[in-house]
MIVOZA-591747 format. One record per residue (C-alpha): residue number from 1; residue in three letters; x, y, z. Coordinates in steps of 0.5 Angstrom, whole numbers, padded with zeros to 4 digits. Layout:
# residues N
REC  zalo  vomar      X      Y      Z
REC   NUM    ALA      X      Y      Z
...
This chain:
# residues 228
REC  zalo  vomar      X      Y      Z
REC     1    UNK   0159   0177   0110
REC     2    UNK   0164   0172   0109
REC     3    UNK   0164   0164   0111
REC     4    UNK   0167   0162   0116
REC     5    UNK   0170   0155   0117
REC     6    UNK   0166   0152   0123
REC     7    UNK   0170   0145   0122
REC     8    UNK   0169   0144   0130
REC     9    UNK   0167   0137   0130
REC    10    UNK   0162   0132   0132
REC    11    UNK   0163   0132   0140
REC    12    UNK   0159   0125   0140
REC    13    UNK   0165   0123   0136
REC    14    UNK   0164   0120   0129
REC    15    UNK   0161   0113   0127
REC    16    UNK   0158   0110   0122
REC    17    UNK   0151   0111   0123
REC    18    UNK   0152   0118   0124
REC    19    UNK   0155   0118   0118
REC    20    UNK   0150   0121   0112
REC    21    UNK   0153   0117   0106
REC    22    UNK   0149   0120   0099
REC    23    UNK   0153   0119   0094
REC    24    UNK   0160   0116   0098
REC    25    UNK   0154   0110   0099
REC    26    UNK   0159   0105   0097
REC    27    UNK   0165   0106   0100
REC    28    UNK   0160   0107   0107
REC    29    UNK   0158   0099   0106
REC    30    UNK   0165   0097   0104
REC    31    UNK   0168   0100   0111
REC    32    UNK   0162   0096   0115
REC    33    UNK   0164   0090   0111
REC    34    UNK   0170   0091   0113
REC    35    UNK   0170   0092   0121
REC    36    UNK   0163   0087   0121
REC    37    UNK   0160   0094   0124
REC    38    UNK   0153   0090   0119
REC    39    UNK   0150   0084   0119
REC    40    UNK   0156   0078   0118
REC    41    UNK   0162   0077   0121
REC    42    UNK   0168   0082   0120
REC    43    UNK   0173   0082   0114
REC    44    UNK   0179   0085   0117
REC    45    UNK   0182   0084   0109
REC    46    UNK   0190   0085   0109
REC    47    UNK   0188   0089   0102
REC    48    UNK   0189   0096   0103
REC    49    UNK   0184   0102   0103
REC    50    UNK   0185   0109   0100
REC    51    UNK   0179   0115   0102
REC    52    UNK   0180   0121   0097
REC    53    UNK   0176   0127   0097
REC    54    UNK   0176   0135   0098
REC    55    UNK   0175   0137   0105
REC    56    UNK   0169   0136   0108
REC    57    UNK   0167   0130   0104
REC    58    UNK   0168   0126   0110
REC    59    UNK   0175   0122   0110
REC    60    UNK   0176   0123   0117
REC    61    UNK   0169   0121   0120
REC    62    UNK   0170   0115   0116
REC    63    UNK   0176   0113   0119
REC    64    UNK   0175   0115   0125
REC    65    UNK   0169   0110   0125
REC    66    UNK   0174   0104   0123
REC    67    UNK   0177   0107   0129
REC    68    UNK   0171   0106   0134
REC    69    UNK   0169   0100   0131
REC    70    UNK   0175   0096   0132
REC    71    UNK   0176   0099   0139
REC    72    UNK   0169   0096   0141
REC    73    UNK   0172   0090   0138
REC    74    UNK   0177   0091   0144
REC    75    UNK   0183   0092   0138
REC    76    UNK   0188   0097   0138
REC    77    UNK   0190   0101   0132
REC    78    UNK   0196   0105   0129
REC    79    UNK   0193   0112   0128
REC    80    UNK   0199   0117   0124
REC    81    UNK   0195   0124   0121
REC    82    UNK   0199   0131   0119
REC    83    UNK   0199   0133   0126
REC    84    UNK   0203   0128   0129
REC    85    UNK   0211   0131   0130
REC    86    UNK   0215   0124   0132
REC    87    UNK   0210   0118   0130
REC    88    UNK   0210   0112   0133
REC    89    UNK   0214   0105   0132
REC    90    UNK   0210   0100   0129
REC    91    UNK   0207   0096   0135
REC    92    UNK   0205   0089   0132
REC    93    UNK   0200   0089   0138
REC    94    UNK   0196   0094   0132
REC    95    UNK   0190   0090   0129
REC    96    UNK   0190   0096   0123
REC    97    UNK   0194   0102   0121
REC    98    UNK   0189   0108   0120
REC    99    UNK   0193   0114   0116
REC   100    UNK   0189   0121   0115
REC   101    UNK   0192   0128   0111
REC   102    UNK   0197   0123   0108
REC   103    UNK   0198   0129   0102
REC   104    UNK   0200   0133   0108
REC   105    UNK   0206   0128   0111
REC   106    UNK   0213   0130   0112
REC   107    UNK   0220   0126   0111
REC   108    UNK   0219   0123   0118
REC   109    UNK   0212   0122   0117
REC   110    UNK   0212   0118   0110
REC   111    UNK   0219   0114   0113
REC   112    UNK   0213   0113   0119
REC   113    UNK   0208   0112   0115
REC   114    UNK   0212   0106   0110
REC   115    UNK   0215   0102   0115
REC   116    UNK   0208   0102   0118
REC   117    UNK   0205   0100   0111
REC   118    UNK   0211   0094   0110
REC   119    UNK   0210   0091   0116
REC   120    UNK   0203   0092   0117
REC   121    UNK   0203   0088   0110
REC   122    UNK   0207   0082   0113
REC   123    UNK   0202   0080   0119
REC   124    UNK   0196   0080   0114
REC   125    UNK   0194   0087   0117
REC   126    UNK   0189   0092   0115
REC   127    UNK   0191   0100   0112
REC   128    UNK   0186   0105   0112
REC   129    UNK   0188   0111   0109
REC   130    UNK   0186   0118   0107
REC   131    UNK   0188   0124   0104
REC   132    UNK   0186   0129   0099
REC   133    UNK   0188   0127   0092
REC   134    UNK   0189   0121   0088
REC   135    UNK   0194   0116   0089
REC   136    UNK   0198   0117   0082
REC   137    UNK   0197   0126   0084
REC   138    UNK   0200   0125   0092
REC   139    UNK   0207   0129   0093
REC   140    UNK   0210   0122   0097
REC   141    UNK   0215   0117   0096
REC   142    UNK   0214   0113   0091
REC   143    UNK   0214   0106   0095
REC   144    UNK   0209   0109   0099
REC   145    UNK   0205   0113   0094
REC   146    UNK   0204   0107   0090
REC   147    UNK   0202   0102   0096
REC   148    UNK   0197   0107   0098
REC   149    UNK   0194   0106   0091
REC   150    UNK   0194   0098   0090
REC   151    UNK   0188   0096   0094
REC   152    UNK   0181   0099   0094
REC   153    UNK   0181   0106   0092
REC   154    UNK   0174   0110   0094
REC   155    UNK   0174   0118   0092
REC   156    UNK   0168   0121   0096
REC   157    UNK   0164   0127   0094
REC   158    UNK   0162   0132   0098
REC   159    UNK   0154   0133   0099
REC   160    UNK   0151   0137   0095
REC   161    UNK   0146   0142   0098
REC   162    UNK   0139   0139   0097
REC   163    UNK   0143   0133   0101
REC   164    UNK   0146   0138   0106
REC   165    UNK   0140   0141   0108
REC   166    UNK   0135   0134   0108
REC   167    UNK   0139   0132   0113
REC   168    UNK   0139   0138   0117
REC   169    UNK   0131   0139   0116
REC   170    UNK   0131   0131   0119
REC   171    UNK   0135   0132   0125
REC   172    UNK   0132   0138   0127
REC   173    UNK   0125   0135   0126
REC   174    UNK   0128   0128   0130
REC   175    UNK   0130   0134   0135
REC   176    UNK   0122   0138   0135
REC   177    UNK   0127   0144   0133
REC   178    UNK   0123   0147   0127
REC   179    UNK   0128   0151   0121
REC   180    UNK   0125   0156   0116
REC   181    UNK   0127   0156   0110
REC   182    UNK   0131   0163   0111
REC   183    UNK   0135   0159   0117
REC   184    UNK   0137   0153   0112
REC   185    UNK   0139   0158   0106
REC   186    UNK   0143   0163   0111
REC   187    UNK   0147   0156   0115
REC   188    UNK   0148   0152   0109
REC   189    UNK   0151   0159   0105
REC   190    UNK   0156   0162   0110
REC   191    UNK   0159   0155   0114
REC   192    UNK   0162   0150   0113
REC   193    UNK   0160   0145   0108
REC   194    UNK   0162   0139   0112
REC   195    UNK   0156   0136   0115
REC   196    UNK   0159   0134   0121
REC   197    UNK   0161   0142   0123
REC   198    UNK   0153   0143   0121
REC   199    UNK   0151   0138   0125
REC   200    UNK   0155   0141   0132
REC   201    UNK   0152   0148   0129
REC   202    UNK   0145   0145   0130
REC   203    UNK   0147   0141   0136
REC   204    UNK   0150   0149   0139
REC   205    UNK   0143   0153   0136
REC   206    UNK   0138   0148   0141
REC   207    UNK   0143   0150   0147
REC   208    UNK   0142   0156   0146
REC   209    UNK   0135   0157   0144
REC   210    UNK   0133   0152   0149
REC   211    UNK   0138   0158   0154
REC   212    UNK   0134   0164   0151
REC   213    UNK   0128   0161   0150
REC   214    UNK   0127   0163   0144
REC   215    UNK   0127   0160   0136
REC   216    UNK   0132   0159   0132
REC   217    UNK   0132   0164   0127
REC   218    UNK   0138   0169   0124
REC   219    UNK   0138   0174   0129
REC   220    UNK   0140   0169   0134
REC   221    UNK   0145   0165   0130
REC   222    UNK   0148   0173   0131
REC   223    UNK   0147   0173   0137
REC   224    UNK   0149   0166   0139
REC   225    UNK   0157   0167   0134
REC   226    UNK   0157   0174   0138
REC   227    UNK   0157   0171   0144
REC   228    UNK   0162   0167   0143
């Protein structure tokens, strides 16, 4: 059987304290630091902030985070990703620029995606950046491939399976859901190895275990992706 992707997201929206940190813990405390989402006030640091890692090691929950936390501030942010065709003129009303899939930006996007980074930069404003590679290996202009890489550059790992399925057995204990060890091996080997896509996976097993009244086990997950 081949994998599937299953990258749907988690329908809730990410925080900080629904993200599983493991092995990226010092970036997590480094963004809390920044937007006061912990004890103390918030930094709001001018110096930039660069997320690199593989898919599903975590960068768009984080930034989506930073997101969250600064809207409940009542800030707003500039927020440009690979999908956006015709991106926004900076708004100087923006507390932080957030850019996401930055290895995947077009002409028009790093043009967008600079001069929001230059006039972020002259009105003392935060960037927060992600994207899959390291700064020096970004397929960018060089103005903005090396603005990307002079602040605090984090390179985020991925979970590793003991990690992944430690987390699944805590949230589905937390949920009275019992999950076998066959059930953890099948999940963990043929989806997505994001956490947040195994996090939505199991919030869509207890619907449907709950509706057919029966236990999580392979057959239903069969059953629940047949039905689809």
């Amino acid at each position: 059987m081949k994998q599937l992707a299953l990258d749907i997201g988690i329908a809730t929206g990410p925080t900080f304290a629904g993200f599983f940190a493991g092995p990226n813990e010092a970036t997590l405390r480094h963004l809390q630091l920044w937007v006061g989402a912990g004890a103390g006030p918030a930094l709001h640091s001018p110096v930039p902030t660069y997320l690199w890692g593989e898919g599903g090691s975590g960068k768009t929950h984080l930034l989506e985070s930073v997101r969250v936390a600064l809207r409940e501030q009542g800030a707003t942010v500039g927020w440009l990703h690979a999908g956006v065709i015709e991106p926004l003129e900076f708004d100087e009303r923006w507390s932080a620029v957030l850019m996401d899939d930055v290895h995947l930006y077009t002409a028009v996007q790093q043009h967008a995606a600079f001069n929001w980074f230059v006039n972020a930069q002259t009105l003392q404003r935060g960037v927060v950046a992600a994207g899959a590679l390291p700064p020096a290996d970004l397929p960018l202009r060089e103005d903005l491939r090396t603005r990307l890489g002079w602040g605090h550059v984090f390179h985020l790992q991925v979970l590793s399976e003991p990690e992944r399925r430690a987390v699944l057995r805590q949230a589905a204990d937390a949920r009275g859901v019992l999950l076998s060890d066959d059930v953890l091996d099948y999940v963990l080997h043929r989806f997505s190895r994001d956490l947040g896509s195994l996090m939505e996976l199991l919030d869509q097993l207890d619907g449907y275990a709950l509706q057919t009244q029966r236990a999580i086990t392979i057959p239903l997950i069969r059953a629940m992706l047949e039905n689809e």
